[in-house]
C-alpha positions as CSV (number, residue, x, y, z in Angstrom):
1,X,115.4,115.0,113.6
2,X,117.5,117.5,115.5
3,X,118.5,120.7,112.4
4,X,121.9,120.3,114.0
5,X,122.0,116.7,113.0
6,X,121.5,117.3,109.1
7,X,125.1,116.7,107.8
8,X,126.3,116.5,104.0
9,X,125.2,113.3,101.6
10,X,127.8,112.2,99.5
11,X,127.1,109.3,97.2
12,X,129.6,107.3,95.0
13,X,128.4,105.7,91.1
14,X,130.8,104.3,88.9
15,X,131.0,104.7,85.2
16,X,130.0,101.4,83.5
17,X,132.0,102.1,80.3
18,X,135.1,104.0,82.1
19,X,135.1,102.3,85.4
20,X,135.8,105.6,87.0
21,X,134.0,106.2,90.5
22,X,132.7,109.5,90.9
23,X,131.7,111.0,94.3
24,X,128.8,113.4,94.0
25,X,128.0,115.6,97.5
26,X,125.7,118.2,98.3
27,X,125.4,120.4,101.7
28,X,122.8,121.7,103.8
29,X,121.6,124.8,103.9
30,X,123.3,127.2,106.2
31,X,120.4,127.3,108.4
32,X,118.4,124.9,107.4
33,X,115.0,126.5,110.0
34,X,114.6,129.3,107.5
35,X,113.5,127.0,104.6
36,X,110.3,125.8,107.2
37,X,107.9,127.4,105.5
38,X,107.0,126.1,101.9
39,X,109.2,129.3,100.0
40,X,107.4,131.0,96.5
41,X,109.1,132.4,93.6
42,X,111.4,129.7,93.6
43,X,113.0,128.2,90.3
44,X,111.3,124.7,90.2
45,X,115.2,123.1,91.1
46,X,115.6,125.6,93.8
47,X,112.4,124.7,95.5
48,X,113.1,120.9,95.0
49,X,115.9,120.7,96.7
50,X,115.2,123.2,99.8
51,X,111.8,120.7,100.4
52,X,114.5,117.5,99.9
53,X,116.8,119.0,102.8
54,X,113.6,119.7,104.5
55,X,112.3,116.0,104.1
56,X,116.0,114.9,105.2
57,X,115.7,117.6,108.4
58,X,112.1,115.8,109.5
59,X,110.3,119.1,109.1
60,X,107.6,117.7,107.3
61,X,104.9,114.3,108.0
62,X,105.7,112.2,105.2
63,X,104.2,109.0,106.9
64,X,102.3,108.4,103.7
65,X,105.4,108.1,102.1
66,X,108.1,104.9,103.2
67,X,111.6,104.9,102.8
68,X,111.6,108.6,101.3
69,X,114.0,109.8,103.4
70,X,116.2,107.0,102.6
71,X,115.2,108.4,99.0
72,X,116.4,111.8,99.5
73,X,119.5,110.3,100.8
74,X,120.6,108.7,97.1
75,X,118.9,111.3,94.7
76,X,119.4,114.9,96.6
77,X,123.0,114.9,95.1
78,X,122.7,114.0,92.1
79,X,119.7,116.4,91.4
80,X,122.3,119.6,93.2
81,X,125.4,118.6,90.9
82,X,124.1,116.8,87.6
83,X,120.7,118.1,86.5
84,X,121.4,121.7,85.2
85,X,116.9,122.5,85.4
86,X,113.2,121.5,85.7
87,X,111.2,122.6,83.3
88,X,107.6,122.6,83.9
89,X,104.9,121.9,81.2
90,X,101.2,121.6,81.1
91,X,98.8,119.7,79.2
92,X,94.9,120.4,78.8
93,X,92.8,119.1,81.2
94,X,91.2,116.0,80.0
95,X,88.5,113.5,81.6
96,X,90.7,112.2,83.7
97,X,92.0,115.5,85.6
98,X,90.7,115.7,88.8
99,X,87.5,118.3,89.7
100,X,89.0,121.4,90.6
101,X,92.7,120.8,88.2
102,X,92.7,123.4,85.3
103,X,95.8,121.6,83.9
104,X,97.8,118.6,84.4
105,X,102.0,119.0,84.4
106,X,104.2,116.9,83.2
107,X,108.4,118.0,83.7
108,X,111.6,117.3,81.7
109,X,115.2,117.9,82.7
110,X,118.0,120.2,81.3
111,X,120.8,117.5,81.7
112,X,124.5,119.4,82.6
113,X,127.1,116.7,82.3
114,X,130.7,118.6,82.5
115,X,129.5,121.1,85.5
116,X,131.9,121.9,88.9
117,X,130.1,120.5,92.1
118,X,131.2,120.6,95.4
119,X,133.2,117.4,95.0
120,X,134.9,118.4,92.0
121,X,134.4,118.2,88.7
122,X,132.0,115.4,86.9
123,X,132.6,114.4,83.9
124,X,133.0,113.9,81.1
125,X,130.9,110.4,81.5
126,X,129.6,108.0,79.2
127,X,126.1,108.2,77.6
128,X,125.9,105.0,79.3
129,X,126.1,106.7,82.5
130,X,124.4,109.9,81.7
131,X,121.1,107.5,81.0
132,X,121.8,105.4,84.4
133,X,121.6,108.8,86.3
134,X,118.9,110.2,84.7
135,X,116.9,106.7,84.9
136,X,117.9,107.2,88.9
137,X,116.2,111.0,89.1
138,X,113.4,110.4,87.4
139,X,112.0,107.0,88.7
140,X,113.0,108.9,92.7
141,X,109.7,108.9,94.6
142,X,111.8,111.6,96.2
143,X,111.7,114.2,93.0
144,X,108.2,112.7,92.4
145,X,107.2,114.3,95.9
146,X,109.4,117.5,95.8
147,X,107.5,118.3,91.9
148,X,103.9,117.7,93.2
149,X,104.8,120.0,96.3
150,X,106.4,122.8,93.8
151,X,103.2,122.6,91.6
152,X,101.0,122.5,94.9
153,X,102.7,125.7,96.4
154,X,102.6,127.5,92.8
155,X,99.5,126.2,91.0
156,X,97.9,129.8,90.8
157,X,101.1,131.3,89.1
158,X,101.5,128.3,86.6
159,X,98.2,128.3,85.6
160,X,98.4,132.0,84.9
161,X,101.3,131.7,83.2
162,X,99.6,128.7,80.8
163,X,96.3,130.5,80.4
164,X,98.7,133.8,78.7
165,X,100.6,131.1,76.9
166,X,97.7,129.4,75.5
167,X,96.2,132.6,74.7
168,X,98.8,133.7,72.3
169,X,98.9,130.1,71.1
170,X,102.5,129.5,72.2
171,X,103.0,126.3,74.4
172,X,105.3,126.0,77.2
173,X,106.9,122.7,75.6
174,X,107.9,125.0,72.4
175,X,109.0,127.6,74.4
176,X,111.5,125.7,76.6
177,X,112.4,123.5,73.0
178,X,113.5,127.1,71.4
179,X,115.9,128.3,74.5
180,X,119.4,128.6,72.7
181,X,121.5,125.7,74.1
182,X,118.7,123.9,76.1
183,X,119.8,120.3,76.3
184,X,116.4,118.8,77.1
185,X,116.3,115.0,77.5
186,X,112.5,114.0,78.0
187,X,111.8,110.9,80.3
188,X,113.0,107.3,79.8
189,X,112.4,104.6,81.6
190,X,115.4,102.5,80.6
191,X,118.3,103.9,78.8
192,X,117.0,102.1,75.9
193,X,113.8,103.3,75.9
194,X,114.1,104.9,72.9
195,X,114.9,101.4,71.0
196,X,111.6,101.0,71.9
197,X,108.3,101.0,69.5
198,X,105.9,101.6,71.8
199,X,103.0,100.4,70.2
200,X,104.3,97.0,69.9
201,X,107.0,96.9,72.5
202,X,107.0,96.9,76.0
203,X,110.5,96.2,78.7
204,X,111.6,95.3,81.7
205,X,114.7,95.3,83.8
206,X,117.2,93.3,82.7
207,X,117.7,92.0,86.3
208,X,114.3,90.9,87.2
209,X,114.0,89.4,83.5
210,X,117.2,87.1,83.7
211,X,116.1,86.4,87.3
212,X,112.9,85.6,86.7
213,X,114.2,83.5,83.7
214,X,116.2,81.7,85.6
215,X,113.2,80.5,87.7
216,X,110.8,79.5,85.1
217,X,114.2,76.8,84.1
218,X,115.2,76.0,87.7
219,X,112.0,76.3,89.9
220,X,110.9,72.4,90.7
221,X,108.4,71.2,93.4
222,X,110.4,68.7,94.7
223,X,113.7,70.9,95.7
224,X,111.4,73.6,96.7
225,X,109.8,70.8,99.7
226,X,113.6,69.7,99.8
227,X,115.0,73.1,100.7
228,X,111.8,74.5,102.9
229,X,112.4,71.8,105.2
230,X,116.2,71.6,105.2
231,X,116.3,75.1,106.3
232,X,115.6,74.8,110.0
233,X,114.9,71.4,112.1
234,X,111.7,73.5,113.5
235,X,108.8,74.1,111.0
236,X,108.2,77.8,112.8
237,X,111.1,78.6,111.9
238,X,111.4,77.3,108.2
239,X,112.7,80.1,105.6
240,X,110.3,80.5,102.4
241,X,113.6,81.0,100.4
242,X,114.3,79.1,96.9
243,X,117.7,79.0,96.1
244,X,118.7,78.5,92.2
245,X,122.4,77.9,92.2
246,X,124.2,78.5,88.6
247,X,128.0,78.0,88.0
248,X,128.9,81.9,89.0
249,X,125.3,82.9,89.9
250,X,123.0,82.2,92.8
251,X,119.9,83.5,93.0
252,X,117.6,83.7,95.6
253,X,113.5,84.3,95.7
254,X,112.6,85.3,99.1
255,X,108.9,85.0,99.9
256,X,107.0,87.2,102.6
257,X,105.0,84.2,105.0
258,X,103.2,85.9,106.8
259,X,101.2,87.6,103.8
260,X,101.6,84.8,101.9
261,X,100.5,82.6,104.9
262,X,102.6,79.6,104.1
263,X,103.0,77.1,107.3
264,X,103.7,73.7,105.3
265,X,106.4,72.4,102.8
266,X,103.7,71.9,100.2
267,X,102.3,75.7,100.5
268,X,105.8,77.0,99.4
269,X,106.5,75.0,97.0
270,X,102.5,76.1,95.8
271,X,103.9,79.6,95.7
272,X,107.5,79.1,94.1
273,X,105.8,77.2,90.6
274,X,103.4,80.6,90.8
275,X,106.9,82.1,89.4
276,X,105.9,79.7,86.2
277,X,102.1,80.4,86.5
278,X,100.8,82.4,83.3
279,X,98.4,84.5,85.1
280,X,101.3,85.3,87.7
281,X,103.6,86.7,84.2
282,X,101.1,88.4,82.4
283,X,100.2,90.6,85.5
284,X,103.6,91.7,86.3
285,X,103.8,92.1,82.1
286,X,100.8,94.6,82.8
287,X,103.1,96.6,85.2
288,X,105.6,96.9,82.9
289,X,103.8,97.9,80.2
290,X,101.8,100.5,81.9
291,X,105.6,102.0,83.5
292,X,106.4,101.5,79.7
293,X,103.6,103.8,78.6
294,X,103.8,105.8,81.5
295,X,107.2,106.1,81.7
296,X,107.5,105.7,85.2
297,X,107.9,103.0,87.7
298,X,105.8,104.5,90.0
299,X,101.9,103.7,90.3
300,X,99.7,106.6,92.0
301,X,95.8,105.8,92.5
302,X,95.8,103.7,89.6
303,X,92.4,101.5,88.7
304,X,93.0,98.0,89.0
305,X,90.7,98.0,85.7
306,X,93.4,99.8,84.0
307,X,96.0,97.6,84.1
308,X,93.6,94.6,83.7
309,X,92.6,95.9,80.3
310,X,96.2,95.5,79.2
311,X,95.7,91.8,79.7
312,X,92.1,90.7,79.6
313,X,88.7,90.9,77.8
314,X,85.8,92.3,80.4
315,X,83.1,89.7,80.9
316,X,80.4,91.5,79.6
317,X,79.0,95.3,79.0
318,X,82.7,96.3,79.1
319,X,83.5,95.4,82.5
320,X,85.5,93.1,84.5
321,X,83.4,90.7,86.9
322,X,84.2,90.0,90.8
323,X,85.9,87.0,89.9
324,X,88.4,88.2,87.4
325,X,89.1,91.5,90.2
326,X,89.6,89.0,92.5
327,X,92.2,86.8,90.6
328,X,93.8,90.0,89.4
329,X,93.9,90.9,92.8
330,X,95.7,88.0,93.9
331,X,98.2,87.8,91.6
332,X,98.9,91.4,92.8
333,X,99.3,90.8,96.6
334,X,101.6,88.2,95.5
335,X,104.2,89.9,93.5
336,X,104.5,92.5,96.7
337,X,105.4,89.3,98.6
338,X,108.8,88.5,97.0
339,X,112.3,89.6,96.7
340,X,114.6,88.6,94.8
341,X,118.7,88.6,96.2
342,X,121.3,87.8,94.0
343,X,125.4,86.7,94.4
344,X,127.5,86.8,91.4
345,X,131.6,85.7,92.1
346,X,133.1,87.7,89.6
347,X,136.9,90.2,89.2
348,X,137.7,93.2,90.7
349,X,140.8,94.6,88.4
350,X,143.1,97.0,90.3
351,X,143.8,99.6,88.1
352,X,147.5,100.3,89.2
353,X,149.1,96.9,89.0
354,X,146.3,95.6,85.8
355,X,145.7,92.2,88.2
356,X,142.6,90.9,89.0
357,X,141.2,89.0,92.4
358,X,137.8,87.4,92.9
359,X,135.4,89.2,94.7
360,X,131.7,88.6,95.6
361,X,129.2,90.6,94.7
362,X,125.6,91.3,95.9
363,X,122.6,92.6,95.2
364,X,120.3,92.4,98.0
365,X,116.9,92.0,98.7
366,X,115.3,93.3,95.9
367,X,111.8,94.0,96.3
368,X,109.7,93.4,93.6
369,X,106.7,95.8,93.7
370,X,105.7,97.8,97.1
371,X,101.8,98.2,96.9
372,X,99.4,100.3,98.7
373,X,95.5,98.7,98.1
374,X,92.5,100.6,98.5
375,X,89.4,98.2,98.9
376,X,85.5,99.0,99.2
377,X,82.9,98.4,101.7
378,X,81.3,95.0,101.0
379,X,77.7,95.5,99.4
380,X,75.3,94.3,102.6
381,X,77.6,96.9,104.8
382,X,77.7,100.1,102.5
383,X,74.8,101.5,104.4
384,X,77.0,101.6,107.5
385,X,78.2,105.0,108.8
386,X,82.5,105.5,108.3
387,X,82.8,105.9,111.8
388,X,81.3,102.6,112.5
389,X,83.2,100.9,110.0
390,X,85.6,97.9,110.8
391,X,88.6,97.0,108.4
392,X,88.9,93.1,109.5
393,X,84.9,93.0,109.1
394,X,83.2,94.9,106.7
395,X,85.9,95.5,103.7
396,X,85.9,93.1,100.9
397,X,90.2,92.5,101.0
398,X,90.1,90.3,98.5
399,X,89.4,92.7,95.5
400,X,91.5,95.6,95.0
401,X,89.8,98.7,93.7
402,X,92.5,101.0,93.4
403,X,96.2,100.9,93.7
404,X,99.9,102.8,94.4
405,X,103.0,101.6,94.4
406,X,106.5,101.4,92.7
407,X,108.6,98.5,90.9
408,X,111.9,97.6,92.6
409,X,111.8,100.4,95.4
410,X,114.8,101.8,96.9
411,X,116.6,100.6,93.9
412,X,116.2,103.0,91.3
413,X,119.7,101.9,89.5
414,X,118.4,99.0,88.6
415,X,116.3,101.4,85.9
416,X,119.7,102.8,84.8
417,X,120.9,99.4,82.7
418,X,119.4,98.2,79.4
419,X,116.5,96.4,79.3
420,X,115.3,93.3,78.0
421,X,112.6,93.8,75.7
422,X,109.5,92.1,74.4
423,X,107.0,92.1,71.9
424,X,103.3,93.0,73.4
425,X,101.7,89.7,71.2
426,X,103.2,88.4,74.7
427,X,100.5,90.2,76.8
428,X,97.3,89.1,74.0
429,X,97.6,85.7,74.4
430,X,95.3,84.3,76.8
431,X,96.7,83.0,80.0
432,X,94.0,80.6,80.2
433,X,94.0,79.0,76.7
434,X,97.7,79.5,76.2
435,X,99.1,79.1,79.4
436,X,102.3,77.3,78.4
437,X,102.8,79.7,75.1
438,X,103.2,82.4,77.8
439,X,105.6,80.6,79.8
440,X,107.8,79.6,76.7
441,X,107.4,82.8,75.2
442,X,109.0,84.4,78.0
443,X,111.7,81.8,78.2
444,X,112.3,82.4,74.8
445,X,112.6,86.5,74.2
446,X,114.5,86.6,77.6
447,X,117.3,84.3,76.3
448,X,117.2,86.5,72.8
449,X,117.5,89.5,74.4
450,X,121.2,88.3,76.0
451,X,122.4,87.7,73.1
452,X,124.5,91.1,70.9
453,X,124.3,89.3,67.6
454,X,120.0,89.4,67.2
455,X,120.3,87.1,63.9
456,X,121.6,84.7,66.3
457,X,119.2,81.3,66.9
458,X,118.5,79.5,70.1
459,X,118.8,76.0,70.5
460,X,117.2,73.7,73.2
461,X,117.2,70.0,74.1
462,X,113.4,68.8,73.3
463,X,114.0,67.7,77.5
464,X,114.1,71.3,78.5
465,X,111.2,72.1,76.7
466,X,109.2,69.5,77.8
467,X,110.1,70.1,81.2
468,X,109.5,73.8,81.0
469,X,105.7,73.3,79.6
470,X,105.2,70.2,82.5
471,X,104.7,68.0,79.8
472,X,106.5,64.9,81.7
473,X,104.2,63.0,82.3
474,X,102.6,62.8,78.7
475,X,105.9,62.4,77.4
476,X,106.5,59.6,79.6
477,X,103.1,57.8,78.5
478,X,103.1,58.7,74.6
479,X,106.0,60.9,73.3
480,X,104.5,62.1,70.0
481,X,101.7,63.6,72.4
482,X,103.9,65.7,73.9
483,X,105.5,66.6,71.0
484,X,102.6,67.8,69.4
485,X,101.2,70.1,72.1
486,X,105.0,71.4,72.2
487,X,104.7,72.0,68.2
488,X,101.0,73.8,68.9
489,X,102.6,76.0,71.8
490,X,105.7,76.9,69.2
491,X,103.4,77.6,66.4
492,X,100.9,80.1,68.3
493,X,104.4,82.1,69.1
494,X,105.4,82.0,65.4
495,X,101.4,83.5,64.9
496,X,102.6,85.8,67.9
497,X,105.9,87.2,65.9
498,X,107.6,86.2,68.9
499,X,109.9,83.8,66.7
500,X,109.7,83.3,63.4
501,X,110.0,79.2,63.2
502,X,111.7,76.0,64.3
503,X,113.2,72.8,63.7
504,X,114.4,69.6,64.6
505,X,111.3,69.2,66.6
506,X,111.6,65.2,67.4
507,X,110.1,62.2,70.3
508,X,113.8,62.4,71.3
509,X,114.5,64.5,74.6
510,X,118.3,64.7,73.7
511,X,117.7,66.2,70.0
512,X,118.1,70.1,69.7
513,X,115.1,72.1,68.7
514,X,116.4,75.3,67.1
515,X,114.8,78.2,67.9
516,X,114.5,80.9,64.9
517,X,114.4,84.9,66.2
518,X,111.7,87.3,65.2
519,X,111.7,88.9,62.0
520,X,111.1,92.0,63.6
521,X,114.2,91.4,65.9
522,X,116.4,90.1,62.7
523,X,115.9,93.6,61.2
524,X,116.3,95.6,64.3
525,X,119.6,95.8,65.7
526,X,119.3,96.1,69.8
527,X,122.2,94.9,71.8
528,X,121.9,94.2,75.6
C-alpha cells in the first residue's frame, strides 16, 4: 500500500446497557515512513500501535498472518483511545519454553474508561461494555502480533530488567500491582469469566452455544436431503446450507464442499447429523476449554496431544495411537469447514419519538475455527531429503501433529457477551460409551444457561427426547425400551452433576419430563 493511502479508522460500538453508540477514531502518523524501521525504547503501547499503522501501511510481510490487516482495522482504535497501558510480565522459564527463551511474558492492561480521544470523549460506559471491549483487545490476533514483535525487538532489555528484579526478589507483577492508581484488569475471556471455577467449569460463546443448540433439536436427515436438492436444479451447483427456521430466528450452518468433499444429497446430510455426533462436541468442548484455561481464543503451535488429553484416555504407555490422532484429526478439519449465519427480525426504537419499527438483523458468516495443520512425513518416506519432498505424496494429511488457529476469527465481539457455561463432567464422559449423554447433556446446560432465574426446571415432551437420543425406532418397536435407555442416559448426567434429577419419565411421548438443575447451579447465581 501507497503511505499516502493510509487514512484515519474510525469504528462505531454501542453500549449494550445504555444504547449509546460511540465512535472511537485514531490517525496516522504524520509521516508514517519514519516508523519503518522496528523503533527501541518505546513504551510497550507506543510501539504497538506504530507496528499496527505499519501493518495497516503494508510495510511489513505478514503473509503468515490472514485477515490481520482487516484486524488492525477494528482493534487499532480502540487500543489508541480506551486502553490507558501494557504492562509486561515475565514468568520463569519452564519445560516448555523454547531453547534459547530465558523467560516467557505474559501482558495485562491498564484499562482508562472516561479518557478524551480524538472523537470526543468516551465514557462513562457500562461494565457491560468496558468487558465487551476488553474481550475485543485481547482475543485481536492484531495485539497478539504487535506484543510478540515489542518483546522480539526488546527481549535483551526485558530480560535485564527481570534478571535485576528477580535478583532483589521483587516481581514485575508486584511491582506494576503497587503503582498508586493502577487499574489493572488481567485477561478474560468472556465478561463472565470470572463466574467461572475453573477447575470445574469451562464456556463458550453464547452465540455458537444457542446455535449449535438449536441444531442438535432441528437438524434431521430427511430436510437436510430435502433442502440440498431444492437449492439448485443442477447437482454442481447445490448449496451445502441447512437452514433451521425458528418463529423470529433463522439460522443457517454453511458447510465448506470442497474440503468437506460433499457431491451427493446423502453426503450432506452425513455431515449436518455430525452437528449431533458426540465425538464432533466433545472436540470443539476441548477448544473451549483449553481458550478457557488459556484464556485466549487463539491457538499458536499447539500439540494435537494437548487438547486430546482434555477428552481421552491414551491407548497405552501414555500415548495416543494413530487411530485416535486420526479421528481427532477429523473432527478438527471439520469444525474449520462450517459457518454459521444468523437472521433475527427484531425492533429498532428511535430514541426521539420512543417508537419502534422492525428491522432485520444479521450476523454473517461466522466462521467457526480457522486452522493452520502441520503434518509429518509418512514413516517409509522420512529418509527422503526436504528438498525432494512432495506434499500430495509423501505427507500423512490425515493426522495432524501440531496445530494454530483461532475460534470465531474476524469476530472478536462475539467474545465481548456472556457466556454460556458448563460443567467439565461434560468433557469426562466417554463419547463412545455415552454418546447420547453427551448430546443431552449439552441440550440440557445450553437451555439452563438462558434462563436468569437458575432454580428454574426444564421441562420436555418424552417425544423430544426421544427424538434427540435417535431412539425412534425402539420406541416405535417397544416403548418401555426406549424409555429405559432414556432413564440410563438421564441418570449418568445426574452421576455427572450436570442435573440433579427427573421426573415424569413415562412410555407416553406427549407427557412432560421435568428436568431438575444442578445443585451446583441452584447455589450459584449466574444470569445470562
Amino acid at each position: 500500500m501507497d503511505y499516502q493511502q493510509v487514512v484515519p479508522i474510525e469504528i462505531k460500538r454501542t453500549d449494550p446497557v445504555s444504547g449509546v453508540e460511540y465512535t472511537f477514531r485514531a490517525e496516522p502518523p504524520i509521516d508514517i515512513t519514519t516508523f519503518k524501521l522496528l523503533p527501541r525504547g518505546m513504551e510497550a503501547k507506543e510501539f504497538i500501535l506504530n507496528i499496527l499503522w505499519q501493518i495497516k501501511a503494508g510495510i511489513w510481510d505478514t503473509e503468515g498472518f490472514p485477515n490481520l490487516e482487516g484486524q488492525v482495522n477494528e482493534v487499532l482504535p480502540l487500543i489508541k483511545e480506551v486502553i490507558a497501558s501494557v504492562n509486561l510480565h515475565y514468568t520463569d522459564a519452564d519445560e516448555t519454553t523454547k531453547p534459547g527463551d530465558r523467560y516467557k511474558y505474559y501482558y495485562t492492561l491498564t484499562y482508562g474508561l472516561n479518557t478524551k480521544g480524538e472523537s470526543g470523549t468516551i465514557g462513562p460506559i457500562s461494565d457491560e461494555m468496558a468487558s465487551m471491549l476488553l474481550s475485543e483487545v485481547l482475543n485481536s490476533l492484531a495485539l497478539e502480533v504487535a506484543v510478540s514483535w515489542y518483546i522480539d525487538v526488546n527481549k535483551q532489555e526485558l530480560e535485564r530488567l527481570a534478571e535485576r528484579d528477580k535478583e532483589r526478589g521483587v516481581s514485575v507483577e508486584k511491582q506494576e500491582k503497587d503503582k498508586p492508581g493502577a487499574d489493572n484488569r488481567t485477561r478474560r475471556l468472556f465478561s463472565n469469566s470470572k463466574e467461572l471455577d475453573p477447575s470445574t467449569e469451562w464456556s463458550m460463546p453464547k452465540f455458537v452455544a444457542d446455535n449449535w443448540g438449536r441444531a442438535t433439536k432441528g437438524a434431521n436427515r430427511s430436510t437436510a436431503i430435502a433442502q440440498y436438492e431444492g437449492s439448485s436444479p443442477n447437482p454442481r451447483t447445490r448449496k451445502t446450507t441447512y437452514k433451521i427456521q425458528g418463529r423470529e430466528t433463522e439460522t443457517e450452518f454453511i458447510f465448506d464442499h470442497d474440503k468437506l468433499a460433499i457431491k451427493t444429497a446423502e453426503e450432506f446430510a452425513d455431515k449436518l447429523m455430525k452437528l449431533k455426533d458426540a465425538k464432533v462436541l466433545q472436540t470443539f468442548f476441548a477448544l473451549m476449554k483449553w481458550a478457557n484455561i488459556r484464556d485466549s481464543s487463539i491457538y499458536r503451535d499447539v500439540p494435537i496431544s494437548e487438547l486430546m488429553e482434555l477428552i481421552l484416555k491414551p491407548s497405552g504407555e501414555g500415548k495416543f495411537n494413530t487411530q485416535q490422532r486420526r479421528e481427532f484429526s477429523e473432527v478438527l478439519e471439520y469444525l474449520a469447514s462450517m459457518s454459521i449465519t444468523v437472521s433475527i427480525i427484531g425492533e429498532q426504537v428511535n430514541k426521539k419519538t420512543g417508537r419502534g419499527r422492525a428491522v432485520l438483523k444479521e450476523e454473517k458468516g461466522v466462521k467457526l475455527f480457522r486452522l493452520e495443520a502441520t503434518y509429518s512425513v509418512k514413516k517409509e518416506y522420512q529418509s527422503i531429503p526436504k528438498e525432494s519432498l512432495n506434499k500430495n505424496l509423501h505427507f500423512d494429511k490425515s493426522v495432524i501433529t501440531r496445530f494454530s488457529g483461532e475460534l470465531l476469527p474476524g469476530k472478536p465481539h462475539l467474545f465481548g457477551q456472556r457466556a454460556s457455561i458448563y460443567f467439565d463432567s461434560l468433557l469426562h464422559l466417554d463419547a463412545n460409551k455415552d454418546s447420547k449423554a453427551i448430546v443431552l447433556g449439552f441440550q440440557i446446560q445450553t437451555r439452563f444457561n438462558q434462563f436468569q432465574d437458575k432454580a428454574q426446571c426444564i421441562e420436555y415432551d418424552r417425544g423430544f427426547l426421544i427424538d434427540l437420543c435417535d431412539y425412534n425406532k425402539t420406541d416405535n418397536i417397544k416403548p418401555s425400551k426406549a424409555t429405559k435407555q432414556l432413564s440410563n442416559n438421564l441418570d449418568k448426567l445426574v452421576r455427572a452433576g450436570i442435573i440433579s434429577g427427573y421426573s415424569g419419565l413415562t412410555h407416553d411421548n406427549s407427557d412432560r419430563v421435568t428436568i431438575q438443575p444442578p445443585k451446583a447451579i441452584k447455589s450459584k447465581a449466574l444470569t445470562t
